[in-house]
C-alpha positions as a printed NumPy array, in Angstrom:
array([[ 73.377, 112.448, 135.153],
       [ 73.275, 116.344, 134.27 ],
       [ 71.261, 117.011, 130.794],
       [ 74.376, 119.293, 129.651],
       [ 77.075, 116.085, 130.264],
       [ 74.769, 113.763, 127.896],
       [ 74.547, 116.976, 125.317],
       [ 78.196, 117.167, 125.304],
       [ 78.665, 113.307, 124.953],
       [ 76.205, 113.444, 122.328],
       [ 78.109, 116.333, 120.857],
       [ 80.97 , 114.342, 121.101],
       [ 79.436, 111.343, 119.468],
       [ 78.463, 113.014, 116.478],
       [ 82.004, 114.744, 116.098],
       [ 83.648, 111.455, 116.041],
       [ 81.033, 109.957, 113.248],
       [ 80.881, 112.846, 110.643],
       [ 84.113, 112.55 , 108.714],
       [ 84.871, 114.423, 105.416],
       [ 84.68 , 112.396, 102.42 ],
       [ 87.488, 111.026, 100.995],
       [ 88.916, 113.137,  98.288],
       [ 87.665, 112.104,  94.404],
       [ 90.91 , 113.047,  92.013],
       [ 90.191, 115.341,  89.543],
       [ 91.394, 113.342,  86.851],
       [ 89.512, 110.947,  84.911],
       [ 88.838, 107.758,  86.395],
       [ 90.756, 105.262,  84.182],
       [ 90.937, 101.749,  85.599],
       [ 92.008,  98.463,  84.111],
       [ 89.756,  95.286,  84.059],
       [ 91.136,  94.34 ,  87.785],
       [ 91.103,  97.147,  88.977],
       [ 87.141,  97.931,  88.215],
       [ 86.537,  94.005,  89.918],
       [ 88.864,  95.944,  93.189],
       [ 86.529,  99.009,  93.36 ],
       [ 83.299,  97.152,  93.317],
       [ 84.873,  94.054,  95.573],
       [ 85.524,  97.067,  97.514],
       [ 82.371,  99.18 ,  97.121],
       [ 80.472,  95.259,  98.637],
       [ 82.981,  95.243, 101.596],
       [ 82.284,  98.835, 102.645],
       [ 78.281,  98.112, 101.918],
       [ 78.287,  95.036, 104.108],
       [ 80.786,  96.7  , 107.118],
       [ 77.777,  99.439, 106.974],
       [ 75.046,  97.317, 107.571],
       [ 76.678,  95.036, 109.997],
       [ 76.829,  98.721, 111.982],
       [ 73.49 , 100.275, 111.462],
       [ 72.317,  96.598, 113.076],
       [ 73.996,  98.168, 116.81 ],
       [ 71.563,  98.715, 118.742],
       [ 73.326, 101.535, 120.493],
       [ 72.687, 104.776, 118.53 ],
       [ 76.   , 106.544, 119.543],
       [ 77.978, 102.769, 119.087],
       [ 76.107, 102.566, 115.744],
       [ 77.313, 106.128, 114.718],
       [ 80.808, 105.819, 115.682],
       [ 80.978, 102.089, 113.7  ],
       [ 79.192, 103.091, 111.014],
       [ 81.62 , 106.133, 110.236],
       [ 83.906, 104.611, 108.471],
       [ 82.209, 102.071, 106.437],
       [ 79.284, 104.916, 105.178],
       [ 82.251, 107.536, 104.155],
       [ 84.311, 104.644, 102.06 ],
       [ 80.646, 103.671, 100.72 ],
       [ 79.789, 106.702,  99.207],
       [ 83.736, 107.046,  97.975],
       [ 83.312, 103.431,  96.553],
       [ 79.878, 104.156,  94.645],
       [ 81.339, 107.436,  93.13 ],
       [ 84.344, 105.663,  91.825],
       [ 83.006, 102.686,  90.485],
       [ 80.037, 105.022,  88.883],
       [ 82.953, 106.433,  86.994],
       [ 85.159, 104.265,  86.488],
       [ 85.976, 104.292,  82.617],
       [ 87.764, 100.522,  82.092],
       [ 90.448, 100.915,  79.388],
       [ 91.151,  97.695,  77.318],
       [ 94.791,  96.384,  77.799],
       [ 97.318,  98.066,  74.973],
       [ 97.003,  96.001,  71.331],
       [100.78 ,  96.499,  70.908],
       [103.988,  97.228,  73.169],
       [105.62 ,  99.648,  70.681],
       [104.836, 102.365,  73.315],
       [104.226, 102.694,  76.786],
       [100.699, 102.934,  77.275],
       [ 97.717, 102.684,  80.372],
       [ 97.63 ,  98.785,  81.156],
       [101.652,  98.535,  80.035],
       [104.385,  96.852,  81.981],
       [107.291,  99.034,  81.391],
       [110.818,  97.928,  82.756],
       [114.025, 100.822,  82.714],
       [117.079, 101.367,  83.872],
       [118.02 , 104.358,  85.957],
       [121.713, 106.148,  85.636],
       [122.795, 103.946,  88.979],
       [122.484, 100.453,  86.953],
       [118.672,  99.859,  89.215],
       [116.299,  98.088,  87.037],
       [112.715,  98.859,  87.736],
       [109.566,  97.587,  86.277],
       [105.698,  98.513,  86.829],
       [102.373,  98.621,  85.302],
       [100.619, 101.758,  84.455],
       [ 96.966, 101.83 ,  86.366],
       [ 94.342, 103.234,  87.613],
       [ 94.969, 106.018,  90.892],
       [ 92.794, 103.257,  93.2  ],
       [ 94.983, 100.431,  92.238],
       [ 98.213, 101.928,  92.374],
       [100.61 , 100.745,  94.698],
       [104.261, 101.107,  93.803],
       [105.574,  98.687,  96.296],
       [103.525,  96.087,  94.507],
       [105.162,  97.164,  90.876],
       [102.141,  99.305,  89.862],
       [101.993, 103.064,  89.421],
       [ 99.109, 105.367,  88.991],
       [ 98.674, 106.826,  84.913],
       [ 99.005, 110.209,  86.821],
       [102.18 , 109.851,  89.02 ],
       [105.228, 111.824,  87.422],
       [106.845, 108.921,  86.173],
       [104.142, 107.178,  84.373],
       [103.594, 110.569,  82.495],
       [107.203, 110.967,  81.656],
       [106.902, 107.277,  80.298],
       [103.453, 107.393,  78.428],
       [104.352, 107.051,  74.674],
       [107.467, 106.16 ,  74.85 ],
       [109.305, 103.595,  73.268],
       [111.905, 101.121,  74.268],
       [115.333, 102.72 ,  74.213],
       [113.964, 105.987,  74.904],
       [115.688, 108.148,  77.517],
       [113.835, 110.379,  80.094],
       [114.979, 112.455,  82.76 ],
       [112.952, 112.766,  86.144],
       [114.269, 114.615,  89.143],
       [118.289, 115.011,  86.777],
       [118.351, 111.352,  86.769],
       [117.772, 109.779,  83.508],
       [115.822, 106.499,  82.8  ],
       [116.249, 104.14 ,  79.627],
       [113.217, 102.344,  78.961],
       [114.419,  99.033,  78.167],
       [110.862,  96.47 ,  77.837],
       [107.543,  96.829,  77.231],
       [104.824,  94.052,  77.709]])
C-alpha cells in the first residue's frame, strides 16, 4: 500500500472526526427544574457514548465514533455549567418562564404550551423555548389579553 493512499485515508479520517461545535445561543441559559435533570441526563449519556469509543482499539474507528459523542460532550458541559434554573411562577396572573399558557387563535384553534428553556423546547410536545416569537409576545401577559403574531391575533385564555 502506497504511503500517499494511507496519508489521504488518514486525511480523510480526521475530516470525518473534527466537527464544529454545536452552536451555544447567545441568550441566557434559563432552564426549568426538568429541564437542568435533561441536560445533565444528557451531559452522562454523551460522557459514557465517549468512553465506550475511546475503548476502540482502532485509532481511525475510535476517531470517527468518538466524533459525535466528544462534540455533544463539550456542548453538554457548557450548558449545564450555565444553566441558571428558574423556580416555577408563584402566581398565574401573568404568563411567565415555567407557565402553561393556553389561547385561542382568530380560526377558533386552541393551543396550549409551557414556556422553557431553548434545550427543552419542543413544540410538538406542547413546550416552547422563552425565546421563540410567541413566548415573547406572551411573556407578561394576562388572561384575556390579545396579541397579534404574523396579522393573526391570539387571546390568551388560561394560565397554570
Amino acid at each position: 500500500m502506497s504511503v500517499a493512499f494511507v496519508k489521504e485515508e488518514s486525511a480523510e479520517a480526521a475530516s470525518e472526526t473534527q466537527l464544529p461545535d454545536r452552536p451555544i445561543s447567545p441568550h441566557a441559559n434559563l432552564v426549568t427544574a426538568n429541564g437542568l435533570k435533561m441536560l445533565e441526563a444528557e451531559l452522562e449519556t454523551a460522557r459514557a457514548a465517549a468512553e465506550a469509543a475511546m475503548a476502540i482499539d482502532d485509532i481511525n474507528e475510535r476517531r470517527r465514533q468518538s466524533a459525535h459523542p466528544l462534540r455533544d460532550l463539550r456542548y453538554f458541559t457548557e450548558r449545564v455549567r450555565t444553566a441558571e434554573v428558574i423556580p416555577a411562577p408563584e402566581t398565574t396572573d401573568k404568563v411567565a418562564f415555567g407557565s402553561h399558557v393556553t389561547f385561542e387563535r382568530e380560526d377558533g384553534r386552541v393551543q396550549a404550551y409551557r414556556i422553557v428553556g431553548e434545550d427543552e423546547a419542543d413544540p410538538k410536545a406542547g413546550t416552547l423555548s422563552y425565546v421563540s416569537p410567541v413566548a415573547r409576545l406572551l411573556m407578561g401577559r394576562a388572561v384575556g389579553d390579545v396579541v397579534t403574531l404574523n396579522g393573526q391575533e391570539l387571546e390568551i385564555t388560561a394560565i397554570s
